[in-house]
C-alpha positions, 0 to 999 in steps of 0.5 A: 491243481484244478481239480483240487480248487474245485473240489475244496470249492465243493466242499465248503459250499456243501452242507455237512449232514447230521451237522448244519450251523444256524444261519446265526450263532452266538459265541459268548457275546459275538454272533457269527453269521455263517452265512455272510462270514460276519462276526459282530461284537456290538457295532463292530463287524468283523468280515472273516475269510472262508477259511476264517469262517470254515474254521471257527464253524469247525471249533463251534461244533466241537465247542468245549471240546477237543477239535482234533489238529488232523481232522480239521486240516484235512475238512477244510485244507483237505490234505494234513501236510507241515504247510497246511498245519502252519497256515492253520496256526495263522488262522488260529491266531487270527481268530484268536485277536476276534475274542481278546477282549472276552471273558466267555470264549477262548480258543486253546491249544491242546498239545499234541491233540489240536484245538478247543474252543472254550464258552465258558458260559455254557460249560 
C-alpha cells in the first residue's frame, strides 16, 4: 500500500517527456495554472485537487479529441479498476460544474471510448 502512494506521489510530481503543460494555460476564457492547481474565470479562483488537476491536464493534451477512459484511469489512478473508473466519473462531473457557464469549453462523453474535452474556439 505504501509503496503504491509513493509511486503515484512520483508520478504526478514527474514531468511527462514530449508533453509539459505551460505554467498557464487558457481554456476558453479560464486560465488554468498547472502549477498552483488554480482555475480563474475572472475574479473567481477555483483551487482543484491533484487529481482534479491531473485530470484536466490529461482532457487538455488530448483537447478536441478523444481521451481514452483507460489510459487515463491507469496515468493518473494508476490501475483501470470499476472503483478508480467511478471515482474518475466524480472527478469528471466536478470539472464539468467549473465550465457550466461557457459557451467555448465543454467536456463530453464518448461511449464506449472515454472523454473529450471541447474548445470550440480552436477547432
Amino acid at each position: 500500500m505504501l509503496l503504491a502512494k509513493i509511486r503515484a506521489i512520483i508520478r504526478r510530481n514527474s514531468n511527462r517527456p514530449g508533453q509539459s503543460l505551460d505554467k498557464k494555460i487558457n481554456i476558453g476564457r479560464y486560465v488554468f495554472n498547472t502549477q498552483l492547481r488554480t482555475l480563474q474565470d475572472g475574479d473567481t479562483v477555483h483551487k482543484l485537487t491533484p487529481r482534479e488537476s491531473d485530470l484536466l491536464q490529461e482532457l487538455y493534451l488530448y483537447r478536441n479529441n478523444v481521451l481514452d477512459r483507460n489510459q487515463a484511469l491507469k496515468k493518473i489512478w494508476g490501475d483501470d479498476n470499476y472503483f478508480n473508473a467511478r471515482s474518475m466519473d466524480v472527478y469528471i462531473t466536478k470539472l464539468r460544474k467549473y465550465f457550466k457557464d461557457s459557451d467555448t469549453v465543454q467536456i463530453n462523453n464518448i461511449h464506449g471510448s472515454g472523454f473529450v474535452l471541447i474548445l470550440k474556439d480552436e477547432q
